[in-house]
C-alpha positions as CSV (number, residue, x, y, z in Angstrom):
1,X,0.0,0.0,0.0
2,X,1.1,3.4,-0.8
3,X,0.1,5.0,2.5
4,X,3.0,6.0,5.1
5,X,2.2,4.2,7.6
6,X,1.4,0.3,8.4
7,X,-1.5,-0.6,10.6
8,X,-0.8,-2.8,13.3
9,X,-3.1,-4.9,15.7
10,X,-2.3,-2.6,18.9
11,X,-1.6,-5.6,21.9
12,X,-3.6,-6.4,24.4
13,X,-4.6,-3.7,27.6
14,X,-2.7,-4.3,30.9
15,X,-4.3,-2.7,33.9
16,X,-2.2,-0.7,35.8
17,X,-2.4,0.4,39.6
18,X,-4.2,4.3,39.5
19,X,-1.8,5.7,42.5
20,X,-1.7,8.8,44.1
21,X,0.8,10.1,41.4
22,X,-2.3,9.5,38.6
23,X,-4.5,10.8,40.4
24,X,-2.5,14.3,41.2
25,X,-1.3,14.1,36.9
26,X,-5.5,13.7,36.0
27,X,-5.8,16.6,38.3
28,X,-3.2,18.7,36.3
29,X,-5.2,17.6,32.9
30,X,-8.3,18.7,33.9
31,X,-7.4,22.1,35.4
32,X,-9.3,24.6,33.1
33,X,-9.8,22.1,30.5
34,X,-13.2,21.8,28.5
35,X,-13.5,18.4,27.7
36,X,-11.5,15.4,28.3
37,X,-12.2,12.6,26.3
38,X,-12.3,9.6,26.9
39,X,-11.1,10.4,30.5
40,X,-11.2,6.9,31.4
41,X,-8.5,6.4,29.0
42,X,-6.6,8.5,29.8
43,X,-6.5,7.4,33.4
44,X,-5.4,4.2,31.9
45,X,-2.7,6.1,29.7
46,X,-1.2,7.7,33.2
47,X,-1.5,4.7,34.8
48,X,0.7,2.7,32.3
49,X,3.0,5.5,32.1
50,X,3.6,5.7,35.8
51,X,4.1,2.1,36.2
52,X,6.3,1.9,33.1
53,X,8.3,4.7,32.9
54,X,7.4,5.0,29.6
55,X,6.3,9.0,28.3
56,X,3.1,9.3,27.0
57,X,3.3,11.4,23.5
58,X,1.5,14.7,23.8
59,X,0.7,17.0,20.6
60,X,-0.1,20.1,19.6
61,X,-0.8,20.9,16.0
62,X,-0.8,25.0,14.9
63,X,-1.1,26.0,11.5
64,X,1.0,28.8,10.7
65,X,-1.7,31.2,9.6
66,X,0.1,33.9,11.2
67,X,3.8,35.5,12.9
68,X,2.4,36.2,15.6
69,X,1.0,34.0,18.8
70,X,-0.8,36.0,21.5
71,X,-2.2,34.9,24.8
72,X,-5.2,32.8,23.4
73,X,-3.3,30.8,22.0
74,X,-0.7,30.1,25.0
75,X,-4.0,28.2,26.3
76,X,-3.4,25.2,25.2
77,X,1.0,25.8,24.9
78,X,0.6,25.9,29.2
79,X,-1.7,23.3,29.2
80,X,1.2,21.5,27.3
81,X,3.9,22.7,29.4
82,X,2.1,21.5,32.7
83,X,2.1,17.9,31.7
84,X,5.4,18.3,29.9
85,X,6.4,19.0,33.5
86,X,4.8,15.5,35.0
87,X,7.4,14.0,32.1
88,X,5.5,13.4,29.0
89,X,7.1,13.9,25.4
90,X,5.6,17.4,24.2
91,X,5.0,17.0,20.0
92,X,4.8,20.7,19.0
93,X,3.2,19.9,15.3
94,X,3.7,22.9,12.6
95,X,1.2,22.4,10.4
96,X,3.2,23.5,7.1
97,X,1.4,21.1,4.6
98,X,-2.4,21.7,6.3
99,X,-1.9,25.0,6.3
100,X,-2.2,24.9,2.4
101,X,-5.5,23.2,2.6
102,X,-7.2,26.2,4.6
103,X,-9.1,25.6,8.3
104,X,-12.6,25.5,7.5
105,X,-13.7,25.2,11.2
106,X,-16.0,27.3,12.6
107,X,-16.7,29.4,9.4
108,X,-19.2,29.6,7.2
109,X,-17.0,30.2,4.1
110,X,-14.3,28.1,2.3
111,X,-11.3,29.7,4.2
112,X,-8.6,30.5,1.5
113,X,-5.4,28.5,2.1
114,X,-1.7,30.2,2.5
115,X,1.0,30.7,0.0
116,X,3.9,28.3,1.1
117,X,6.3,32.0,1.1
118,X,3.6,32.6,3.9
119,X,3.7,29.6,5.2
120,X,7.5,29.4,5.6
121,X,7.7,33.3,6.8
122,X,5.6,32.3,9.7
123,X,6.7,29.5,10.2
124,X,10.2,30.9,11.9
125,X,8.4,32.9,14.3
126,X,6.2,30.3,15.7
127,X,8.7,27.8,17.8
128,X,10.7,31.0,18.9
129,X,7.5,32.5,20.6
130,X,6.6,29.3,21.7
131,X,9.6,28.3,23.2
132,X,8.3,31.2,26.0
133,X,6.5,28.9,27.4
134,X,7.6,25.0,26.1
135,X,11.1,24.0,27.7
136,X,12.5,23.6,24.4
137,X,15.1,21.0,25.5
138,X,12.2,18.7,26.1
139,X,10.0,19.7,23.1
140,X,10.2,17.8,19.6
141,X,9.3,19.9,16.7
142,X,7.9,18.2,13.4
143,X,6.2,19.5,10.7
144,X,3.3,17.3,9.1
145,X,5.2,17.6,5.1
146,X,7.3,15.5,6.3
147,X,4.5,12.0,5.9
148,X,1.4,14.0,4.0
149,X,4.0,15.0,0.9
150,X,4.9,11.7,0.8
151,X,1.3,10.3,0.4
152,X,0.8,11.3,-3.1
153,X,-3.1,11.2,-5.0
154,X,-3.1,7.4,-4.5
155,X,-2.4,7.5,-0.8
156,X,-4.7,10.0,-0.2
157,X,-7.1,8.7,-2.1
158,X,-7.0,5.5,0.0
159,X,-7.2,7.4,3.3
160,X,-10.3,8.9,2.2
161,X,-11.1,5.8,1.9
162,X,-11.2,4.9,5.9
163,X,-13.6,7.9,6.6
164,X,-17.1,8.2,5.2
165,X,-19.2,11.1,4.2
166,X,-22.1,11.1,6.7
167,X,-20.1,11.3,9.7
168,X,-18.0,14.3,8.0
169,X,-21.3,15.8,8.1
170,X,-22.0,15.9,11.4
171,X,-19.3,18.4,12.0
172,X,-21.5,22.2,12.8
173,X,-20.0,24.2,10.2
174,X,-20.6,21.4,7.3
175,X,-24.0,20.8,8.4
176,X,-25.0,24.7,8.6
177,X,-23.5,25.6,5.5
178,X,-25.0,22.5,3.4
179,X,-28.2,23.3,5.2
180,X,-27.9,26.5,3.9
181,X,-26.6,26.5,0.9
182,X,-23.7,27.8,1.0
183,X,-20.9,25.9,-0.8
184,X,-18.6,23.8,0.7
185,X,-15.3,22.1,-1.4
186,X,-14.2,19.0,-1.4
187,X,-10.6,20.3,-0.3
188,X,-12.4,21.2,2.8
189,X,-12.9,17.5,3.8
190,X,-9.0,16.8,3.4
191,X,-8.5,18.9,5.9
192,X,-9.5,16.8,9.1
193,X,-8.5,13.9,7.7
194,X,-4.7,15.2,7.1
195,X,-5.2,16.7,10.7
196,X,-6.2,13.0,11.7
197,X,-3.7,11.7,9.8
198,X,-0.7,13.6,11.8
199,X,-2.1,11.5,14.9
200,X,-1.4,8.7,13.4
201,X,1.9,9.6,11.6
202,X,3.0,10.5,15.7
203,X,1.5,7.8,17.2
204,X,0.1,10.3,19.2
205,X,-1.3,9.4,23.3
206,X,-3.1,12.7,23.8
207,X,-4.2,15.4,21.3
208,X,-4.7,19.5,22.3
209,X,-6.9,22.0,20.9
210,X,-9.5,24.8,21.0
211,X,-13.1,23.7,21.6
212,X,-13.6,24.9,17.7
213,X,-11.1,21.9,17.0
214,X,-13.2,18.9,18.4
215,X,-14.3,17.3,15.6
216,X,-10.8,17.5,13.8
217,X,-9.4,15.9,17.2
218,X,-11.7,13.1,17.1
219,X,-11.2,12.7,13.7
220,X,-7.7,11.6,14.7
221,X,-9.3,8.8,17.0
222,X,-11.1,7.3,14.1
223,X,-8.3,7.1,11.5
224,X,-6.0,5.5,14.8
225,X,-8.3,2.9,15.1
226,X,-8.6,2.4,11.5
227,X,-4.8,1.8,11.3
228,X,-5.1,-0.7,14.6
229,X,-3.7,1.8,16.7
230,X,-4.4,2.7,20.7
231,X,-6.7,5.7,20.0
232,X,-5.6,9.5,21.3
233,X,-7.3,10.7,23.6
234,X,-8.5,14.5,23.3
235,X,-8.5,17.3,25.4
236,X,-9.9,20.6,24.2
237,X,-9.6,24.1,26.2
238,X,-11.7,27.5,26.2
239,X,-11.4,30.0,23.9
240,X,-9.9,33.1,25.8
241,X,-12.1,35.7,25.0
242,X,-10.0,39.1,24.3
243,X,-9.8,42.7,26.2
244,X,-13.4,43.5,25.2
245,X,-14.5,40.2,27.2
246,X,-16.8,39.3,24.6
247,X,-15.1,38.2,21.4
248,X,-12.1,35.7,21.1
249,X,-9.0,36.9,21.6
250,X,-8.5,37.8,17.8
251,X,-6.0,39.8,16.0
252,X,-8.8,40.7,13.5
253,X,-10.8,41.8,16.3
254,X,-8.2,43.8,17.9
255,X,-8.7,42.5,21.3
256,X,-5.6,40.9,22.0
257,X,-2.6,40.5,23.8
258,X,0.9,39.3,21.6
259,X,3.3,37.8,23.6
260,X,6.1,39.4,21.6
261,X,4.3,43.5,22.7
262,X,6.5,45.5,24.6
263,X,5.9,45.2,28.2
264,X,5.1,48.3,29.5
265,X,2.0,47.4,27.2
266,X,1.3,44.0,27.9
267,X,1.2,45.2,31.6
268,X,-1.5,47.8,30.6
269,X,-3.4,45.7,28.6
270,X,-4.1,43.5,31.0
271,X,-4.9,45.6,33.5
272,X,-7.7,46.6,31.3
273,X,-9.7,43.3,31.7
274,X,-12.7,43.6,33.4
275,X,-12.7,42.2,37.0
276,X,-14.7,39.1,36.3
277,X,-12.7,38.2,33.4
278,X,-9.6,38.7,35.2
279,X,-10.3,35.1,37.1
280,X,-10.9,33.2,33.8
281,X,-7.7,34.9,32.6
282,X,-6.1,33.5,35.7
283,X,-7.3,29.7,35.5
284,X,-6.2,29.4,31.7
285,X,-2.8,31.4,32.0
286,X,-1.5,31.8,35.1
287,X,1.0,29.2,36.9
288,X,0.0,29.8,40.2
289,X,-1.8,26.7,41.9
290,X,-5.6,26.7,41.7
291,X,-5.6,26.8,45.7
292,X,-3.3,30.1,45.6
293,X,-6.0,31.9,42.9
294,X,-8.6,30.4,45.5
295,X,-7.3,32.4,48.1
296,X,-6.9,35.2,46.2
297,X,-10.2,35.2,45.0
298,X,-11.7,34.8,47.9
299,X,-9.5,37.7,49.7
300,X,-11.1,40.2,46.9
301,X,-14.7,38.7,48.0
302,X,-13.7,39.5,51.0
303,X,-13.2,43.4,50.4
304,X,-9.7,43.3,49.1
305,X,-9.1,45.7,45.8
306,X,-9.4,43.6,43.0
307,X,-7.2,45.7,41.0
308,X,-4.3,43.8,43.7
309,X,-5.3,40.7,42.2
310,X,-5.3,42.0,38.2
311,X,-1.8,44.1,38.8
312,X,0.0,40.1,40.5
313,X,-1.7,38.3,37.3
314,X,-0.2,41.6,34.7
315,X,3.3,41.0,36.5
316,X,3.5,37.5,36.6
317,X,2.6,36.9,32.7
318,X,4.6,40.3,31.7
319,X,7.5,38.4,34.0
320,X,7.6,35.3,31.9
321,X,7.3,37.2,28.3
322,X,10.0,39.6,29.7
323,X,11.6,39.3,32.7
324,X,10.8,40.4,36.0
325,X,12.9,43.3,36.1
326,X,10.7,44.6,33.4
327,X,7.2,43.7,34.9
328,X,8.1,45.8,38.0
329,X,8.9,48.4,35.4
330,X,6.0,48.3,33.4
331,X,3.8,48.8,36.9
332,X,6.0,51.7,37.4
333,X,4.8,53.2,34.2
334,X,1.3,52.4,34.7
335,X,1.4,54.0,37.8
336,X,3.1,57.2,36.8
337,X,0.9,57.6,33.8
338,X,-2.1,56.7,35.3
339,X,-1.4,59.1,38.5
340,X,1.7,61.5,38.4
341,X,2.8,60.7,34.6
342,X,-0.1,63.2,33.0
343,X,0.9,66.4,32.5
344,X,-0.5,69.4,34.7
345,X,-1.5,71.7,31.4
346,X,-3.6,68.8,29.3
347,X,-6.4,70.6,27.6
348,X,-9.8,70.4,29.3
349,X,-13.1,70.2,27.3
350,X,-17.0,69.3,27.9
351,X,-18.7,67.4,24.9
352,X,-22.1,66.2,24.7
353,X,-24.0,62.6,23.7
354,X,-23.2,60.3,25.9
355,X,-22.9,57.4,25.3
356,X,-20.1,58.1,22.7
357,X,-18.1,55.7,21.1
358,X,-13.9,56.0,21.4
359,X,-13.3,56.9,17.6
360,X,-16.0,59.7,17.6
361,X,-14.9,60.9,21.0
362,X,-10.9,61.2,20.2
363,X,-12.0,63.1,17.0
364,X,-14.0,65.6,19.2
365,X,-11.4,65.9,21.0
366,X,-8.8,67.1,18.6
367,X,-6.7,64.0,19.9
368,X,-7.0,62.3,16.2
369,X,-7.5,63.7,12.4
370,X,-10.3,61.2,11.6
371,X,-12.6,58.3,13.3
372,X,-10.1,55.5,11.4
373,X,-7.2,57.1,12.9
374,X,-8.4,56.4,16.0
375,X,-9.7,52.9,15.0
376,X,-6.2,52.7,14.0
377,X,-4.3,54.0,17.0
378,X,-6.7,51.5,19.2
379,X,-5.6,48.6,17.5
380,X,-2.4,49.3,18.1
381,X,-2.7,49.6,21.6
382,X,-2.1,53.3,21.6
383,X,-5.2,54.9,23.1
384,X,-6.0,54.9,27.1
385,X,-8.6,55.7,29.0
386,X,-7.8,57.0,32.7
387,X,-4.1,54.8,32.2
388,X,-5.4,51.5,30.9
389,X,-5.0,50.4,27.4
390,X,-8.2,50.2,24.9
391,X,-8.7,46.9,23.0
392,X,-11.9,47.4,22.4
393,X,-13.1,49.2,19.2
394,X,-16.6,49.4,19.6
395,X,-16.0,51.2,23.2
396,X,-18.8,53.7,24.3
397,X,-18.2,56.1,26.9
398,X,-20.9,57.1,29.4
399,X,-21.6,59.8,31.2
400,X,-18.4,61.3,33.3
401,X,-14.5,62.8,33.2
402,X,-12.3,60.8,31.9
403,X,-8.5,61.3,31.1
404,X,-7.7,60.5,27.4
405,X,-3.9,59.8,25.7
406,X,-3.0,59.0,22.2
407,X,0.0,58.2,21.8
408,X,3.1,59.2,24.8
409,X,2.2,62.8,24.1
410,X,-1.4,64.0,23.4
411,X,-3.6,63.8,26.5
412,X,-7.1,65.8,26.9
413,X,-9.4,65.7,30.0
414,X,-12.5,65.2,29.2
415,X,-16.2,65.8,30.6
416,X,-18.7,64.0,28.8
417,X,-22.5,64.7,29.1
């Protein structure tokens, strides 16, 4: 057969003991996690492991779609770097040949695949940002060309074969689309089964992803099976919504967070999530033990300024993108800007229509030529409101004073009615 890899009859299960060690690695696993699935497998999977010695083989697939990785997508990278702590064998997958294929989940259009000079551009980035949070000396890289070039029309043809059409159907976005006419290539189909394909190419224990991502991940299950391997188990994670608390965090939507910004505004930024976001924030990307953000949660409950809570979660992941030195700097220049950093002679002014939204509002205010400058400066992380960052386009302002800065150098108080 022309396919790359040879099904085998996978031997016979061995129970294993489940010992206090399991039981303290399956609490790891589930910490923040959507779905685990089958977790009774993967109880089984830790349990062999522990009693063997033997790594189980984590991955991790990312299509290069673009340079840059921000803090949504460390989700599932410190997910990966927890249980590449309890010893497991971290597969960071760089999906260089699905990438030409184009994602179709969770769209309702054909999503137009990337030029391999794309591809290979951001490509380079992606390990080095990563490597910010994997411990690269314990992280193998691969990139799925290296078995899905080799495949050729015939041996893709014949790992069509081992899925059917019906049950590619029950994935949402298929089912809506057909449902609703809209069209839907047959490229589109490759693309969970090259996905699945990688599983089995890596012999893979445990797969990671978004929630948008289950049915690809299962996907990888099936086509394991099919080749008489031990099937992955999945575990998907939450979408991190983005500085507006609504939304994804999204490049598009420019709500997010890079892990490559400067510090002084990654600090900001993240002191501008709201105070009930701030927790989710701190289950899906802070290292601090769930007892510790307990504690802390419960301290705030208690009376304690939240904002205490949101400046320890800004330094600790400014820290680990920077350095410490520079998160205790980056609080400093919160703190002069938002207190003693404006400048005594900003212009003062009273406009009318609240609510008013930020573009129209920096116009008004002389801080901005036009609307789409502002849109503009906002997405770049240069507009703040009273010292914290705007990520949120659509912002409207009620009534009050407010302090306004574009840029290091244009401020303007203010006093909307």
């Amino acid at each position: 057969m022309s396919e790359n890899v040879t099904p085998t009859t996978p031997s016979a299960p061995v129970n294993h003991p489940v010992t206090d060690e399991v039981r303290a690695a399956l609490a790891v696993t589930l910490r923040g996690c959507e779905e685990l699935l089958p977790q009774p497998e993967w109880i089984a999977k830790l349990a062999r492991s522990q009693a063997t010695g033997v790594p189980l083989r984590i991955k991790l697939g990312l299509d290069p779609t673009a340079p840059d990785i921000h803090l949504g997508h460390t989700v599932v990278l410190n997910k990966l770097r927890q249980l590449q702590d309890l010893g497991h064998q971290v597969i960071f997958l760089i999906g260089d040949f699905t990438s030409t294929i184009g994602d179709p989940s969770g769209r309702n259009t054909t999503r137009p695949p990337l030029t391999r000079e794309q591809i290979e551009t951001n490509a380079q980035t992606y390990y080095k940002q990563a490597s910010l949070v994997l411990d690269p000396a314990r992280t193998e890289i691969r990139y799925n060309s290296e078995w899905c070039d080799a495949l050729g029309a015939r041996g893709m043809i014949q790992l069509a074969a081992r899925y059917t059409v019906a049950r590619m159907m029950e994935r949402n976005d298929f089912a809506e689309r057909f449902k609703a006419g809209t069209p839907i290539s047959v490229h589109e189909f490759l693309y969970p089964l090259m996905q699945g394909y990688d599983s089995v190419a890596l012999k893979s224990d445990l797969e990671l992803g978004g929630t948008d991502q289950k049915f690809n991940l299962l996907v990888g299950r099936a086509l394991q099976a099919e080749y008489g391997q031990e099937p992955q188990c999945i575990l998907t994670m939450p979408l991190l919504e983005g500085l507006d608390g609504i939304e994804k965090m999204s490049k598009s939507k420019g709500n997010y967070i890079g892990i490559s910004e400067p510090a002084n505004d990654m600090f900001a930024k993240l002191l501008s999530i709201s105070d009930t976001l701030m927790w989710k924030y701190f289950q899906l990307l802070s290292f601090r033990s769930e007892a510790e953000i307990a504690a802390l949660k419960a301290e705030v409950e208690g009376g304690r300024n939240p904002k205490d809570a949101k400046v320890l979660l800004a330094k600790e992941i400014t820290a680990r993108f920077h350095s410490p030195a520079a998160a205790e700097a980056a609080e400093q220049d919160f703190n002069n800007r938002s207190r003693g950093g404006i400048p005594d002679d900003i212009p003062e002014l009273s406009l009318s229509g609240a609510p008013l939204g930020i573009g129209a509002l920096l116009k008004q205010a002389n801080l901005v030529p036009s609307s789409s400058e502002a849109m503009r400066m906002v997405e770049q992380g240069g507009v703040r409101v009273d010292g914290s960052v705007v990520g949120d386009k659509g912002l409207k302002l009620e009534a009050g004073t407010y302090v306004l800065q574009v840029g290091k150098r244009k401020f303007a108080r203010v006093t909307l009615g």
